[in-house]
VOVO-59900 format. One line per 2 residues: number of its first residue (from 1); their letters; for each residue x, y, z of N, C-alpha, C. Coordinates in Angstrom, 3 decimals, always signed. Layout:
<sites>
NUM) a) X/Y/Z/X/Y/Z/X/Y/Z ~ ...
</sites>
This chain:
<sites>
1) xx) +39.798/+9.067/-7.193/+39.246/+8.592/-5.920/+38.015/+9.412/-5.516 ~ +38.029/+10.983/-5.445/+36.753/+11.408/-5.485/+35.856/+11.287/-6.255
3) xx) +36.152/+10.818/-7.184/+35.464/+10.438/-8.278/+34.009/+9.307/-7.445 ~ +34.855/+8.407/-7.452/+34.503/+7.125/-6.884/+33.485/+6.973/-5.488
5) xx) +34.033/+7.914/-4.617/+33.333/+8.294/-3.576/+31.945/+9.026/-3.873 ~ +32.297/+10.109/-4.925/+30.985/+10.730/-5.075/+29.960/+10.335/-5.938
7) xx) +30.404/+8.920/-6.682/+29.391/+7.895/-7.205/+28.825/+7.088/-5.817 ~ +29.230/+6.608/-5.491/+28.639/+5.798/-4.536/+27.738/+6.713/-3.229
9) xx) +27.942/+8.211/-2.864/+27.072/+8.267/-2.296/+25.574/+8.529/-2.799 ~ +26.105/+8.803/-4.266/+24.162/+9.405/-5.021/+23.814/+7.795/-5.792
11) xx) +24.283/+7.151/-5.536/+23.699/+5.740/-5.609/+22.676/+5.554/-4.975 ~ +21.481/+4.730/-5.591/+20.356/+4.623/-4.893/+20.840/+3.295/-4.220
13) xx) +20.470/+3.295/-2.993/+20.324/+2.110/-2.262/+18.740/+0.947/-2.811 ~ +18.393/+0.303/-3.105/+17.068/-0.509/-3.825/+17.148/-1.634/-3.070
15) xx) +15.938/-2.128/-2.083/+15.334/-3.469/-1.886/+13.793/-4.015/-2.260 ~ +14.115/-5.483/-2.670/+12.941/-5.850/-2.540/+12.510/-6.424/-1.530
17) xx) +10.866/-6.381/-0.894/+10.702/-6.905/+0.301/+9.116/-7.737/+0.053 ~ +9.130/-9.006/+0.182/+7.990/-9.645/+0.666/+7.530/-10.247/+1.672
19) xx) +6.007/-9.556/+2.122/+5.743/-9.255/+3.302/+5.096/-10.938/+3.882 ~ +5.983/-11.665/+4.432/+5.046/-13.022/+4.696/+5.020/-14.000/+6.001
21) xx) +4.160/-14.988/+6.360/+3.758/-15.277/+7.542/+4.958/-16.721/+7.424 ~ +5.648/-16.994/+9.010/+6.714/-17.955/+8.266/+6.099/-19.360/+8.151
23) xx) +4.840/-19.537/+8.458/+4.272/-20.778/+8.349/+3.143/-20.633/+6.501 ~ +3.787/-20.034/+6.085/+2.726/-19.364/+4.741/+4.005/-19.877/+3.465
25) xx) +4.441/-21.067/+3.389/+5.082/-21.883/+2.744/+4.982/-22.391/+1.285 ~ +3.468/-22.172/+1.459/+2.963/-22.215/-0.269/+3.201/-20.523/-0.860
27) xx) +2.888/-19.722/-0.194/+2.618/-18.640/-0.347/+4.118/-18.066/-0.611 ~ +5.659/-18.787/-0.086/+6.526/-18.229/-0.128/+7.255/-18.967/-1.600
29) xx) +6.755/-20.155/-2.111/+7.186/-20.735/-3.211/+6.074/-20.488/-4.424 ~ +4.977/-19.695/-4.241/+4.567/-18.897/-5.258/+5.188/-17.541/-5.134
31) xx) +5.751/-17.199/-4.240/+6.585/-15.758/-4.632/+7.807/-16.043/-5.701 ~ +8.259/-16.873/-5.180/+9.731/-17.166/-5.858/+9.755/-17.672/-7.495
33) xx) +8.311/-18.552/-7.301/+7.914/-18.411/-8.910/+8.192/-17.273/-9.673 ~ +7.455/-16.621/-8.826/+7.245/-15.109/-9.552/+8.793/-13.970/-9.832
35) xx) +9.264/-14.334/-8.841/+10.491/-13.892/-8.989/+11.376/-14.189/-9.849 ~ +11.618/-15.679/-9.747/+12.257/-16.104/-11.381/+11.522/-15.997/-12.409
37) xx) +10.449/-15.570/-13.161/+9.914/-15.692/-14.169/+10.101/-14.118/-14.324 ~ +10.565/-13.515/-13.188/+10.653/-12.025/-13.578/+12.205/-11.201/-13.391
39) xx) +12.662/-12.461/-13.654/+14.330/-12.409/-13.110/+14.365/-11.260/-11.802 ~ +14.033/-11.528/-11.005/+14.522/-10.745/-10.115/+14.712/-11.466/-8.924
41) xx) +16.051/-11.225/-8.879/+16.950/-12.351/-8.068/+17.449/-12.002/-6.824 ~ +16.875/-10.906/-6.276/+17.622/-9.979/-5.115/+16.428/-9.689/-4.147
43) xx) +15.681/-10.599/-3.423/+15.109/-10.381/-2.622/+14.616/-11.045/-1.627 ~ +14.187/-10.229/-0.409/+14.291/-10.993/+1.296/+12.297/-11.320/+1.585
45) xx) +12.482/-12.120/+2.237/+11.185/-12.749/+2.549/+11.119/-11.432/+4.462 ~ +10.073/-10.822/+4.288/+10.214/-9.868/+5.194/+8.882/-10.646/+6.397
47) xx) +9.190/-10.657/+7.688/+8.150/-11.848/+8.526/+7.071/-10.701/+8.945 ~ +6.313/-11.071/+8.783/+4.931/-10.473/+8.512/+4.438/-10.521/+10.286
49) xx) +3.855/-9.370/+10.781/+3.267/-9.575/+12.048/+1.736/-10.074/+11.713 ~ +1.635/-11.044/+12.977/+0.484/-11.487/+12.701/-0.465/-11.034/+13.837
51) xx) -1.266/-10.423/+13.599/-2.587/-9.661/+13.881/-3.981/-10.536/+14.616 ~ -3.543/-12.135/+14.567/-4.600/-13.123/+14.343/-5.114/-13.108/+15.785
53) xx) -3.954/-12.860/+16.716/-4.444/-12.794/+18.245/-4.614/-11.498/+19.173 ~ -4.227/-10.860/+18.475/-4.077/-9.322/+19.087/-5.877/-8.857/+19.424
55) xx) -5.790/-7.986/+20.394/-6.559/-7.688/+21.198/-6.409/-6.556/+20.387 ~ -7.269/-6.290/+19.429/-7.200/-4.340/+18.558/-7.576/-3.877/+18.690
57) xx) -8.900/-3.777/+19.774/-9.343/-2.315/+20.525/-7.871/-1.526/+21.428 ~ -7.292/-2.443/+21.911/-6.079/-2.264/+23.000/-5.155/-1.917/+22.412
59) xx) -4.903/-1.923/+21.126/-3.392/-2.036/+20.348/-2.906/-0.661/+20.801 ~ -1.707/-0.423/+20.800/-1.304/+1.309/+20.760/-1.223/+2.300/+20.011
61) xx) -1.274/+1.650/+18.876/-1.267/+2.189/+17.169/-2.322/+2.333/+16.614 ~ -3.437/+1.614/+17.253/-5.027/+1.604/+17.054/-6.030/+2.389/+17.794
63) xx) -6.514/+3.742/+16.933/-7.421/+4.535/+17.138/-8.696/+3.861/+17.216 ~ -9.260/+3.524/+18.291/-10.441/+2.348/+17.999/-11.974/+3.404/+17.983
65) xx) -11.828/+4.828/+18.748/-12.548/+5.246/+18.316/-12.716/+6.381/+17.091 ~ -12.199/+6.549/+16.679/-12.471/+6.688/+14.793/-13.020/+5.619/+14.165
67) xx) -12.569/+4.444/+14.328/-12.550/+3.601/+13.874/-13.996/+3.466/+14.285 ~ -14.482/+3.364/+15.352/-15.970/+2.324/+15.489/-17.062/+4.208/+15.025
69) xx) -16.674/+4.900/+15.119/-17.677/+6.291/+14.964/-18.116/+6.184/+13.627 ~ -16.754/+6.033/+12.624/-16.665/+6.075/+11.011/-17.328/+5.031/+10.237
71) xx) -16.833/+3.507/+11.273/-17.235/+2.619/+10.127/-18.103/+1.654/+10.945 ~ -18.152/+1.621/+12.304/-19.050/+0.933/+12.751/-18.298/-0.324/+13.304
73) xx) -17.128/-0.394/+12.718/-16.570/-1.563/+13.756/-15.492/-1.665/+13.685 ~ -14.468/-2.325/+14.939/-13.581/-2.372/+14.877/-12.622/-3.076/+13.566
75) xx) -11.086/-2.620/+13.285/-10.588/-3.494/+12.290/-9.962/-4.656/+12.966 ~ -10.177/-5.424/+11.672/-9.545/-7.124/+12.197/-8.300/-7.736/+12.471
77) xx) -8.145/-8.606/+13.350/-6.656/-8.605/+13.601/-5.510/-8.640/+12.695 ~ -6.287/-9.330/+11.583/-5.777/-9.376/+10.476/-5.546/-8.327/+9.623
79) xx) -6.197/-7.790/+9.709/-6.127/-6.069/+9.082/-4.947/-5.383/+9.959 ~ -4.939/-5.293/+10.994/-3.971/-4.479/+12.222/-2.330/-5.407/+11.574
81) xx) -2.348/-6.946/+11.572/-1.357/-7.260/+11.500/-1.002/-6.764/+10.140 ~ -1.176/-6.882/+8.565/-1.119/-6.301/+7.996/-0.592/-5.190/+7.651
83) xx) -1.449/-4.165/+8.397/-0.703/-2.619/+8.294/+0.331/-2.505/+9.524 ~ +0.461/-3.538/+9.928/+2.003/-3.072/+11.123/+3.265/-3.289/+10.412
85) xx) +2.704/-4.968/+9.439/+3.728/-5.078/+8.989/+4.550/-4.416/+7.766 ~ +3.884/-3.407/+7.043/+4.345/-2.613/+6.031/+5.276/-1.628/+6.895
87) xx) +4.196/-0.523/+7.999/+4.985/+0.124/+8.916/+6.486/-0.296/+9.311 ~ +6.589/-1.500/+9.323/+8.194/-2.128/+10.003/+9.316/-2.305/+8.928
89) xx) +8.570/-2.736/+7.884/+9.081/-1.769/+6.575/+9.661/-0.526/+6.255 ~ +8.890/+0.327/+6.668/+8.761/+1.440/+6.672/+9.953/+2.256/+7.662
91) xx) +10.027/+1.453/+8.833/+10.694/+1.467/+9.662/+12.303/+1.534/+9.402 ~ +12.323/+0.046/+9.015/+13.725/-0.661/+8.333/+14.637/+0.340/+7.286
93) xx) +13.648/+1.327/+6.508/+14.064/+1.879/+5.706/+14.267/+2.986/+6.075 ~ +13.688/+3.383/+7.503/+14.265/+4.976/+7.202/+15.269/+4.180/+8.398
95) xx) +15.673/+3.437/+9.219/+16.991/+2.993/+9.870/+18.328/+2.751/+9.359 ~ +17.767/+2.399/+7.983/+18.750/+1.571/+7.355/+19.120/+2.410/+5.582
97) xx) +18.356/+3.809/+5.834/+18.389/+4.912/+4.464/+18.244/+4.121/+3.150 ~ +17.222/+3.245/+3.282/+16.849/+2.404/+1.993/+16.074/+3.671/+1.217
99) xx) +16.639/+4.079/+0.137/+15.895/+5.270/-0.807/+14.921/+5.005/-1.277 ~ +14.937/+3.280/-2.027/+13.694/+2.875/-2.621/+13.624/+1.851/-2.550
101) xx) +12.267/+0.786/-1.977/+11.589/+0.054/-1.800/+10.562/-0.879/-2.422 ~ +10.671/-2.087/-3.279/+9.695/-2.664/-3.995/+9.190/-3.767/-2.651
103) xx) +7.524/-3.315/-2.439/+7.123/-4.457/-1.644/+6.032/-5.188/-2.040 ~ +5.994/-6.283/-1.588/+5.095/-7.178/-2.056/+4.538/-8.066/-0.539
105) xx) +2.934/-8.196/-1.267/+2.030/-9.305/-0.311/+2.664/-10.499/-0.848 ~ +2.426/-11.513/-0.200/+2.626/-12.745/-0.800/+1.727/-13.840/-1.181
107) xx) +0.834/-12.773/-1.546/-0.460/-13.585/-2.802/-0.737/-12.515/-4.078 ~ +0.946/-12.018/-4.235/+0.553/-10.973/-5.364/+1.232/-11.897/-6.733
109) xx) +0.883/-11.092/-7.836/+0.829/-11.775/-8.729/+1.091/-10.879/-10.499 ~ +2.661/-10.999/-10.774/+3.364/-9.880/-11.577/+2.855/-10.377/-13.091
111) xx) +2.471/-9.398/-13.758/+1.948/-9.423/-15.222/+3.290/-9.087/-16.358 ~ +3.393/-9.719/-17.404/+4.538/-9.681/-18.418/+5.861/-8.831/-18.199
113) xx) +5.257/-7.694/-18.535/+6.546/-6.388/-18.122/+6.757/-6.096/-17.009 ~ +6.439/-6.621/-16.153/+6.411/-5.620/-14.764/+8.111/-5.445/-14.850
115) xx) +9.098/-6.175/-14.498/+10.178/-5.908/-14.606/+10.889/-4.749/-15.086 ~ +10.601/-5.105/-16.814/+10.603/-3.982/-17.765/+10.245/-2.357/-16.799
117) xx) +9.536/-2.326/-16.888/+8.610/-1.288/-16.198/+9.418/-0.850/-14.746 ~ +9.511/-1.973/-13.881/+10.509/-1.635/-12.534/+11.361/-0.945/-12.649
119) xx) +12.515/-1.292/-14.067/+13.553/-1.001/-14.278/+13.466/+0.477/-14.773 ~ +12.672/+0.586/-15.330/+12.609/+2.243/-16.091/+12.443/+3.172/-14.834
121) xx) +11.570/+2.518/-13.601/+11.051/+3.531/-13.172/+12.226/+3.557/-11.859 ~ +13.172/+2.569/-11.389/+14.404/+2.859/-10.736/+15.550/+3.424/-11.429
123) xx) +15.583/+3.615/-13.035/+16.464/+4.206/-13.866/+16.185/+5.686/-14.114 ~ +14.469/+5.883/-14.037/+13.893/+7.317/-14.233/+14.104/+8.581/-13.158
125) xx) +13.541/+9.150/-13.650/+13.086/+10.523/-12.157/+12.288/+9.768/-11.454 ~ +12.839/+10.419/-9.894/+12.050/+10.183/-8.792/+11.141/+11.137/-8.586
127) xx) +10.147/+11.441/-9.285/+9.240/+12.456/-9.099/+8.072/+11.929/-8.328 ~ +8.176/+10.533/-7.681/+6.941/+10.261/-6.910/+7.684/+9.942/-6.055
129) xx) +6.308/+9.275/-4.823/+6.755/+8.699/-3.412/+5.756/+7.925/-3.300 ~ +4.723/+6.997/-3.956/+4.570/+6.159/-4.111/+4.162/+5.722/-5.595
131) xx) +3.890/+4.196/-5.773/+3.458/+3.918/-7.012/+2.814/+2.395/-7.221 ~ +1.545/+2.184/-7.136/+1.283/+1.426/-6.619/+0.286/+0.294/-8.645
133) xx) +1.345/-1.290/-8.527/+0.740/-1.608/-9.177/-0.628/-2.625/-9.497 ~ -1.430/-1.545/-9.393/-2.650/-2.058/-9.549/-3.720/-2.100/-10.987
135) xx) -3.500/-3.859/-11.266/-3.664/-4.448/-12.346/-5.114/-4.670/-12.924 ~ -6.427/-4.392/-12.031/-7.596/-5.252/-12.414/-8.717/-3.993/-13.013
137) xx) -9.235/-4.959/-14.354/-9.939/-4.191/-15.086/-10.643/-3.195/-14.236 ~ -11.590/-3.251/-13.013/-11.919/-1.811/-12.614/-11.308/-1.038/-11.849
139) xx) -9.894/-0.668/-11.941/-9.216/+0.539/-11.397/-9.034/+1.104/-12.846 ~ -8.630/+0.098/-13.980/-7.908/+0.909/-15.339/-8.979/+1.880/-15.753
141) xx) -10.384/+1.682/-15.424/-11.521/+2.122/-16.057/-12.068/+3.331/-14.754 ~ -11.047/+3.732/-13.746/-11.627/+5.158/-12.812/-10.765/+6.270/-13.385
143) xx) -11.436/+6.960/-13.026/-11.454/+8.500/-13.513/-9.974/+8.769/-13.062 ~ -9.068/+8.766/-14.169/-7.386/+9.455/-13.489/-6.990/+10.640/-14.568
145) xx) -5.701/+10.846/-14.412/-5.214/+11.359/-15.641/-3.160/+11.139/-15.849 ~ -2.922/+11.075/-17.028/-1.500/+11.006/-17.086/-0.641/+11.761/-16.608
147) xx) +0.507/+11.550/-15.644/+1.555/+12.363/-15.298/+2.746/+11.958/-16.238 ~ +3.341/+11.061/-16.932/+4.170/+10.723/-17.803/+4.210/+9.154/-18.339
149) xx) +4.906/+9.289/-19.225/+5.060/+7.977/-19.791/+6.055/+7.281/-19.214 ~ +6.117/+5.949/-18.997/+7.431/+5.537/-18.268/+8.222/+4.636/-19.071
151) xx) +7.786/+3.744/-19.537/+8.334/+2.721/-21.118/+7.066/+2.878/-22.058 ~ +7.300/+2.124/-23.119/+6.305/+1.868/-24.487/+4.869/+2.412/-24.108
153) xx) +4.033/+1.226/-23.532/+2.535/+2.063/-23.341/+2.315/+2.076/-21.694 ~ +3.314/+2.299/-20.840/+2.880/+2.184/-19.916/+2.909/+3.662/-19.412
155) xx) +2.525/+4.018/-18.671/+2.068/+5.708/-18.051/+2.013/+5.447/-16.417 ~ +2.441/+6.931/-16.007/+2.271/+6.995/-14.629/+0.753/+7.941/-14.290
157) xx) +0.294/+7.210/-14.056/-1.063/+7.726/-13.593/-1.770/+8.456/-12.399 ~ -2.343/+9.632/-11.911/-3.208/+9.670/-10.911/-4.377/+9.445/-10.980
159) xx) -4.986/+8.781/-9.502/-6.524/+8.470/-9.823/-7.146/+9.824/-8.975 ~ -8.437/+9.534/-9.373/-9.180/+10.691/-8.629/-9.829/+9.735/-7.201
161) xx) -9.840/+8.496/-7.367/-10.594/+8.012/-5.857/-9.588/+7.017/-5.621 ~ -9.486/+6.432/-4.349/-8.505/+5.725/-3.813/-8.990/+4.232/-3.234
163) xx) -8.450/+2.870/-4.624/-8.878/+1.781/-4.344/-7.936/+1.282/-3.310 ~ -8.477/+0.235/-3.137/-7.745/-0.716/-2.262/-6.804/-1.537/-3.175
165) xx) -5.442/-1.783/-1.977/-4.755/-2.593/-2.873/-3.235/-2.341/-2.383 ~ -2.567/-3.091/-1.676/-1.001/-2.890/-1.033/-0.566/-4.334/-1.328
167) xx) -0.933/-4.851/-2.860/-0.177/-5.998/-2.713/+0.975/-5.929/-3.092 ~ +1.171/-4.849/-4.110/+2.544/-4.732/-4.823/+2.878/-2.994/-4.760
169) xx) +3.992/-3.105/-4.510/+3.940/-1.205/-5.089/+5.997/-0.626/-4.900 ~ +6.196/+0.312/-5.047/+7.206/+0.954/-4.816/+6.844/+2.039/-4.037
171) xx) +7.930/+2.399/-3.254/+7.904/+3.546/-2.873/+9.628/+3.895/-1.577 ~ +9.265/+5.392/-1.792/+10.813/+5.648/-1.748/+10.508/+6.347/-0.392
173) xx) +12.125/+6.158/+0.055/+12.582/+6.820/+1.628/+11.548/+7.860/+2.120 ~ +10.814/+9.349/+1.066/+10.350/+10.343/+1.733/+8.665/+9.830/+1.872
175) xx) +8.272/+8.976/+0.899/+7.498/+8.042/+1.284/+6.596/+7.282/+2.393 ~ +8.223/+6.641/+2.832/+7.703/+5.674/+3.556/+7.969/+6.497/+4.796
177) xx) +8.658/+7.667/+4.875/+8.704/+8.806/+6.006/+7.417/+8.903/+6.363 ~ +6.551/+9.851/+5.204/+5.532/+10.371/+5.261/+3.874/+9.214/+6.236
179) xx) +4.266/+8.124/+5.498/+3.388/+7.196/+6.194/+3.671/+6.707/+7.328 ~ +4.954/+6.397/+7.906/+5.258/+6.894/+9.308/+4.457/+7.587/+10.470
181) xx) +4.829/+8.701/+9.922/+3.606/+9.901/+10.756/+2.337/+9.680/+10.821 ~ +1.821/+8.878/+10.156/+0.299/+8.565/+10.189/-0.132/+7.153/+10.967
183) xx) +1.088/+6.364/+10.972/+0.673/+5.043/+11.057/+0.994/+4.702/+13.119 ~ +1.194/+5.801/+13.805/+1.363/+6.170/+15.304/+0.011/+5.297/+15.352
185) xx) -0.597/+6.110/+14.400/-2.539/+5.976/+15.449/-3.191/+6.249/+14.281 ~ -3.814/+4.795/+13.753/-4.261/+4.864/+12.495/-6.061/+4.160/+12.685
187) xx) -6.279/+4.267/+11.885/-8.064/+3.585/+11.946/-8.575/+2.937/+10.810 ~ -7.506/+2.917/+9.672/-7.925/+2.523/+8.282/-6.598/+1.761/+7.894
189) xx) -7.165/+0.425/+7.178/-5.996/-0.623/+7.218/-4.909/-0.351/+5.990 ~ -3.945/-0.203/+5.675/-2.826/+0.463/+4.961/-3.058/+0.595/+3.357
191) xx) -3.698/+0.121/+2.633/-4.314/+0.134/+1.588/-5.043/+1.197/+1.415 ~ -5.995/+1.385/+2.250/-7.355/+2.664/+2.778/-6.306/+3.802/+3.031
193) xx) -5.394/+3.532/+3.828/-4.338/+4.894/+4.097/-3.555/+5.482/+2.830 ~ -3.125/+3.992/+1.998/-2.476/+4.708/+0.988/-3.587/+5.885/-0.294
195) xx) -4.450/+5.216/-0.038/-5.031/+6.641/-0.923/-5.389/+7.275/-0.580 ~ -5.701/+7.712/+0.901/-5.971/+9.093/+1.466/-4.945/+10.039/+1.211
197) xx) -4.675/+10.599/-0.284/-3.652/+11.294/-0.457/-3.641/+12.769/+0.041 ~ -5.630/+13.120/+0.512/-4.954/+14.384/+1.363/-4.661/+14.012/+2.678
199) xx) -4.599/+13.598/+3.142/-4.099/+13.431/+4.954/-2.846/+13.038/+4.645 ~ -2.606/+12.029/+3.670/-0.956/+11.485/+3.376/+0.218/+11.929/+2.717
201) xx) -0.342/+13.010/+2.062/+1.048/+13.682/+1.339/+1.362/+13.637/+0.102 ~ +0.937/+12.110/-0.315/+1.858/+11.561/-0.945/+1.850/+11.876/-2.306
203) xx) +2.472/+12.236/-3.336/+2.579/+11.675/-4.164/+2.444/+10.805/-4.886 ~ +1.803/+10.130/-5.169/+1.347/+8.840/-5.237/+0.617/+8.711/-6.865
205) xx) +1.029/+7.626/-7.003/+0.569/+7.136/-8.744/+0.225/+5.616/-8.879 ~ -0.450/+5.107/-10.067/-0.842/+3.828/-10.163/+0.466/+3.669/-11.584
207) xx) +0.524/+2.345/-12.094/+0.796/+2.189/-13.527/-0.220/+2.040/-14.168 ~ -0.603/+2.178/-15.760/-1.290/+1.987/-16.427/-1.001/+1.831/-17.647
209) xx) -1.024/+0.360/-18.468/-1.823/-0.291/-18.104/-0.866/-1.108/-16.243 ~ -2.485/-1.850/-15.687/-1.874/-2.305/-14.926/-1.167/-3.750/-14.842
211) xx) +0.132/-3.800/-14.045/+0.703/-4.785/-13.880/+0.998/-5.924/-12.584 ~ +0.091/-5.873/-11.713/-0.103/-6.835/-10.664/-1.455/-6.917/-10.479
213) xx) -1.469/-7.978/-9.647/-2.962/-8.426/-9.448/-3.089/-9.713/-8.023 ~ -3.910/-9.512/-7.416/-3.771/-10.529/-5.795/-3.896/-12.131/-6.620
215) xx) -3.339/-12.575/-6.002/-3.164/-14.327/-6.339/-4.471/-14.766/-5.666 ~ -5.728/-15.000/-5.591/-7.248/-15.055/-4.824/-6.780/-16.966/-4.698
217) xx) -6.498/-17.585/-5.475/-6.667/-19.231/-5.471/-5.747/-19.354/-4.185 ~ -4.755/-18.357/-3.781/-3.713/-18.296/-2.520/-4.293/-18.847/-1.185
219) xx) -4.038/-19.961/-0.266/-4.619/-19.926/+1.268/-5.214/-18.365/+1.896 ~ -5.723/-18.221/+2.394/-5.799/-17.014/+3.003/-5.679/-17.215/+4.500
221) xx) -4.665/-16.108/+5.412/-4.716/-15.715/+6.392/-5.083/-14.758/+6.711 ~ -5.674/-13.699/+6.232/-6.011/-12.240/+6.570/-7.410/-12.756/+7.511
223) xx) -8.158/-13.323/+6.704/-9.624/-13.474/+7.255/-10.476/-13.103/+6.210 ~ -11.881/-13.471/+6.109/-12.578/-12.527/+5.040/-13.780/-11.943/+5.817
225) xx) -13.603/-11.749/+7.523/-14.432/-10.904/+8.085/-14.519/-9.529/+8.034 ~ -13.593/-9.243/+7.537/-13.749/-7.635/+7.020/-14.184/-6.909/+5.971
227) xx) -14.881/-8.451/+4.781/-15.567/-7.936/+4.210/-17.474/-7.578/+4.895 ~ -17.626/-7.969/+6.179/-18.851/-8.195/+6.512/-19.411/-7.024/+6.656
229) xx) -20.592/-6.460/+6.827/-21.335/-5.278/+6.932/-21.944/-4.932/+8.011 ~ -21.979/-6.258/+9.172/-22.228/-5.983/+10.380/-21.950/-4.677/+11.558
231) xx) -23.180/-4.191/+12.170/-22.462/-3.415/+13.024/-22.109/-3.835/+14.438 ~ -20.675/-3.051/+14.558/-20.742/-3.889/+16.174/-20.325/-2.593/+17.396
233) xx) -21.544/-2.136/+17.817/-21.501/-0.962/+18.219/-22.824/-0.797/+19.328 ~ -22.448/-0.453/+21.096/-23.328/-0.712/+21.737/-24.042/+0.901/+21.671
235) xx) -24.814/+0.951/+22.043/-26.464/+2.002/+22.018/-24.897/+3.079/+23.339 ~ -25.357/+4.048/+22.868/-26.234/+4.981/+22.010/-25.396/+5.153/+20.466
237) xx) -23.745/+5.034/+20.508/-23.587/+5.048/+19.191/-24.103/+4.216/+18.131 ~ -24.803/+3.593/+18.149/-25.215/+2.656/+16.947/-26.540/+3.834/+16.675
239) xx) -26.903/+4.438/+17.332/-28.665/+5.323/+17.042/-27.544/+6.546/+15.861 ~ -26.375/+6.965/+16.151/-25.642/+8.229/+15.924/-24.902/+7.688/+14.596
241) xx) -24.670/+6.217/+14.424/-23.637/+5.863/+12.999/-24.152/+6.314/+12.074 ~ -25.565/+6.193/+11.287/-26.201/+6.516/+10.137/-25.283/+8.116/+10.108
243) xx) -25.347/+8.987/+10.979/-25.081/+10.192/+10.696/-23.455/+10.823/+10.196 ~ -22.757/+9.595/+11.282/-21.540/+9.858/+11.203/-20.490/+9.107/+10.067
245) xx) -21.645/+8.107/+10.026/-20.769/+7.313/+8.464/-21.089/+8.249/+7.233 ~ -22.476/+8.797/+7.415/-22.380/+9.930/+6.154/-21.913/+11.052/+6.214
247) xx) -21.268/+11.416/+6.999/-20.711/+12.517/+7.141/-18.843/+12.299/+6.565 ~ -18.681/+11.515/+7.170/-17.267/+10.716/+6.743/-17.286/+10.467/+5.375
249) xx) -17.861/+9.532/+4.887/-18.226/+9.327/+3.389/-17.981/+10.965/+2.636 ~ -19.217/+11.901/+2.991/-18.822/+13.188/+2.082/-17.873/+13.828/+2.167
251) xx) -16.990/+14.031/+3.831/-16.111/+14.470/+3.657/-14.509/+13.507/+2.665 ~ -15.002/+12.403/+2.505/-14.191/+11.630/+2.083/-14.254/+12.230/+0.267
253) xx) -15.667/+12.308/-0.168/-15.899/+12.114/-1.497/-15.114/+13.775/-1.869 ~ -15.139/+14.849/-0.982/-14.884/+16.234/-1.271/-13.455/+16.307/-1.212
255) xx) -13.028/+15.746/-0.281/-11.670/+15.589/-0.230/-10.644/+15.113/-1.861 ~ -11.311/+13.928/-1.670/-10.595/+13.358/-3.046/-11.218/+14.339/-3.779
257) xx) -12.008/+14.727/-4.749/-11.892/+15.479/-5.348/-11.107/+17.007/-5.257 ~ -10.841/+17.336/-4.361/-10.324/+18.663/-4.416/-8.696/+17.982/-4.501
259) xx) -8.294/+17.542/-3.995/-6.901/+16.705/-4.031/-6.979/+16.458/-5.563 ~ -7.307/+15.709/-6.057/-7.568/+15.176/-7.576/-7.179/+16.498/-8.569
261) xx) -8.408/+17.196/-8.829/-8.604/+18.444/-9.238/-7.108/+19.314/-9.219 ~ -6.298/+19.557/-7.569/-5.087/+20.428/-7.190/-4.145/+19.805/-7.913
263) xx) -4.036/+18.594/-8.286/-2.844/+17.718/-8.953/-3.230/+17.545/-10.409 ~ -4.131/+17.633/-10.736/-4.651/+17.921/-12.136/-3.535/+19.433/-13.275
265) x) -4.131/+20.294/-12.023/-3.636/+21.479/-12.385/-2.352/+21.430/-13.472
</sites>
């Protein structure tokens, strides 16, 4: 009987979670594609906050001035809804002592092994706290280096600069702790946060080669105003951005490298 007991408490608790809008219907029967083609049969459609009406200078979680000093404009509702909804995630799991976490956008899009690969790395050491799979020819080709092998040719990787990309990833209880603390009062949409690995803590790794990739032919609800370059910033800070976006930028570029470099070691 102690036996029994003391299996079940070092049992990992494991969910999968996809993050989606409940009117996003195409978007929830291309997940499920994906799910059966990757046998993985154990997972909850998680309701996505939507950001589309929110007032995000006002939000409470939204640092709006970092945000307009650094980049010149506010983030989009869509961006805010987005990173709330990972946070509630984030949430769920440290309420509910979920150890480890597979989440997904629901315009992501799983490559051959991913499974394979899942499985090794919920069967392996937990030597990370995040792991994020990002599939497209220019991340495989930035400057990282190997932390271990995980199956056949796949490797756990660090990068030295931090792309964008929260469509797919794992990550465990101390994790999703750690991003917690940051996500009170944030200015950079959760993707941008996850690779700020010095402000974040984290641990953090890519796979390589990579195995997900965004579904782009997908409807989109995010918006694609946040790719724009516009500034939206009244006088006198708009005379002061040139200075303060480059200042941000270098401290950004020094950062990652010294982070990079310390984990190299």
């Amino acid at each position: 009987m102690q036996g029994l007991v003391l299996q079940s408490i070092t049992m990992t608790t494991f969910k999968t979670f996809i993050i989606t809008l409940p009117e996003a219907t195409a978007r929830q029967d291309h997940m499920r594609a994906q799910m059966a083609a990757q046998d993985i049969e154990d997972f909850d459609f998680f309701p996505a906050v939507d950001g589309r009406a929110f007032d995000v200078p006002t939000h409470e979680n939204y640092n709006k001035t970092k945000r307009r000093i650094f980049f010149g404009r506010d983030l989009k509702g869509g961006e805010l809804g987005v990173t709330l909804s990972h946070k509630n995630i984030y949430q769920k799991m440290v309420t509910e002592h979920i150890d480890l976490a597979l989440i997904f956008e629901d315009d992501a899009y799983m490559k051959d092994d991913f499974k394979a690969v899942l499985d090794a790395l919920k069967d392996g050491p937990k030597d990370f706290d995040l792991i994020r799979f990002l599939g497209s020819k220019k991340v495989s080709k930035l400057e990282q280096f190997t932390k271990r092998t995980v199956i056949g040719k796949y490797t756990l990787n660090a990068l030295r600069t931090s792309p964008g990309g929260a469509f797919a990833y794992l990550i465990t209880l101390d994790g999703a702790k750690k991003m917690l603390t940051l996500l009170d009062r944030f200015f950079v949409p959760i993707d941008t946060l996850m690779g700020h690995n010095w402000c974040n803590k984290l641990d953090a790794y890519i796979i390589q080669p990579g195995l997900s990739e965004q579904d782009t032919s997908q409807e989109q609800y995010i918006g694609t105003e946040r790719f724009e370059k516009r500034l939206d910033l009244p006088m006198p800070m708009r005379l002061f951005f040139p200075l303060t976006r480059a200042a941000y930028k270098a401290y950004e570029g020094i950062m990652k490298q010294i982070w990079y470099k310390t984990r190299k070691r």
